[in-house]
N, C-alpha and C positions, 0 to 999 in steps of 0.2 A: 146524302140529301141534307142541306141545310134549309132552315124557314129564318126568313129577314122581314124584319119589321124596318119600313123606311117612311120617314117624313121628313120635313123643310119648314123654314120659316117659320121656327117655334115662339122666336124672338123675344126670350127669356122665359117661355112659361111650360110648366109640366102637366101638362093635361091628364090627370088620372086617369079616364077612360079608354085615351092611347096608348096608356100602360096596360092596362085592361087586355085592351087589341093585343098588345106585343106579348105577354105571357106565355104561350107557347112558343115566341119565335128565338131561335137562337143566338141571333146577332141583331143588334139595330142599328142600320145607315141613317147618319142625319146630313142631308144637301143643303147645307147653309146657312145664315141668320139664326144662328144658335143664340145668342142676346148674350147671354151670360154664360160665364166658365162654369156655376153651378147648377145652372142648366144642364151643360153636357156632364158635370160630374152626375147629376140624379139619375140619367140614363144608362152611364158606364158603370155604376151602381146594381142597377138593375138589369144588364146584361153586355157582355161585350158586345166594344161600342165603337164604330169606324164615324167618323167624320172630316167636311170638309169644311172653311169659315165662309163667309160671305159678305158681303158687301156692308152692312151692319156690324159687324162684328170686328170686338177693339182686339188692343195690340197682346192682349191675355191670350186670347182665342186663336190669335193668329199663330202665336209664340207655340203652343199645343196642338196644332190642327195645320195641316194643306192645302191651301187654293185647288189644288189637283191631288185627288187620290185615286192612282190607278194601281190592277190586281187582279191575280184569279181568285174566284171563288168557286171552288172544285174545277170545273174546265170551262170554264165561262169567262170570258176576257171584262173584267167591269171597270168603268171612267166616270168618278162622280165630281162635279165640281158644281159648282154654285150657279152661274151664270153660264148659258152654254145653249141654248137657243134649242130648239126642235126643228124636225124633220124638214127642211125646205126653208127653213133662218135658223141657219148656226148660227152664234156668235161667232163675231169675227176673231176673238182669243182665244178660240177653239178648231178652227181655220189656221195652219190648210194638215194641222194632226189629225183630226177625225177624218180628213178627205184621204188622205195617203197612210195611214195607220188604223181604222175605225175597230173599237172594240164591240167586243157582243152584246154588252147593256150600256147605253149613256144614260145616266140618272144628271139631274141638276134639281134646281129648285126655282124660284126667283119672283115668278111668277102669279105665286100664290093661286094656281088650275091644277086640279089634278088632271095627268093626260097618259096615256103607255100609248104610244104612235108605236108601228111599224115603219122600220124605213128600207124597203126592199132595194132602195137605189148603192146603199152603203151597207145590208144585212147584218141590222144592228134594231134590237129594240129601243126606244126611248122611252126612259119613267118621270115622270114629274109628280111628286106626292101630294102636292099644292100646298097649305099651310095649315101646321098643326096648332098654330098661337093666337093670341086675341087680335093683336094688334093689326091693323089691314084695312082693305076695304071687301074682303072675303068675307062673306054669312055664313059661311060652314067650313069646320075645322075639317082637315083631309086629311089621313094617311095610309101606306097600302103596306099588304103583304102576302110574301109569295115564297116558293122553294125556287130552287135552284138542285136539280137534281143532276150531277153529272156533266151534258152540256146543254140542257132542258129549262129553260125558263118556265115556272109555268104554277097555275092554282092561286092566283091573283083575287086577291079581296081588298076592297074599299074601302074604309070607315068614312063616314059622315058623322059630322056633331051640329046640329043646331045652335047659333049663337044664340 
């Protein structure tokens, strides 16, 4: 069993509280608009740290990080990239691999919602953590976290922060 701490759209900022949340969790996924390199350095700091860049994010970030990170984690086929649309609107530069290859969890970001869709058309969960950073037009800082045990998704928590 692993516990993942995942958020998005932190867009340079280290929310101590999110850290808070992640304490227990053994790995942190970040889905994109990371703002700053030492951004994702504070996090890889505080625990192994997977990410992907995003559409904000300069040519540092991009240099260190993937448009596309795909991977098991334990038997769990996971796709995180930044931009990549949910259940019923892909993005269309995620079209037509998730249609003819779909893994078990698509995480993105982008959006700045927190959402976990089921998508029983492709049997794939989707995560959206919504945004962990000030910047936006989001009132509440979002990010989740959950196990992955074996090929089990599951024990999903929410954090909310009041701006």
């Amino acid at each position: 069993m692993i516990r993942i701490g995942l958020l998005s759209d932190t867009h340079g900022h280290v929310e101590p509280r999110v850290l808070e949340f992640f304490k227990n969790c053994d790995e942190i996924w970040h889905a994109g608009d990371i703002g700053k390199l030492e951004t994702a350095d504070a996090f890889a700091a505080f625990k192994p740290f997977r990410a992907v860049y995003g559409n904000i994010d300069n040519h540092e970030i991009r240099r260190d990080y993937p448009k596309h990170h795909r991977f098991f984690c334990e038997k769990v086929d996971v796709w995180i990239t930044h931009i990549g649309g949910y259940p019923g609107r892909y993005d269309r530069y995620v079209m037509p691999e998730i249609f003819n290859h779909p893994p078990k969890l698509f995480i993105c970001g982008h959006s700045h919602i927190a959402k976990v869709i089921n998508d029983p058309k492709l049997g794939l969960l989707h995560i959206n953590p919504g945004a962990a950073g000030i910047r936006g037009l989001h009132q509440v800082l979002t990010a989740v976290r959950f196990e992955i045990d074996g090929a089990k998704i599951r024990e999903f928590e929410l954090l909310e922060i009041k701006r």
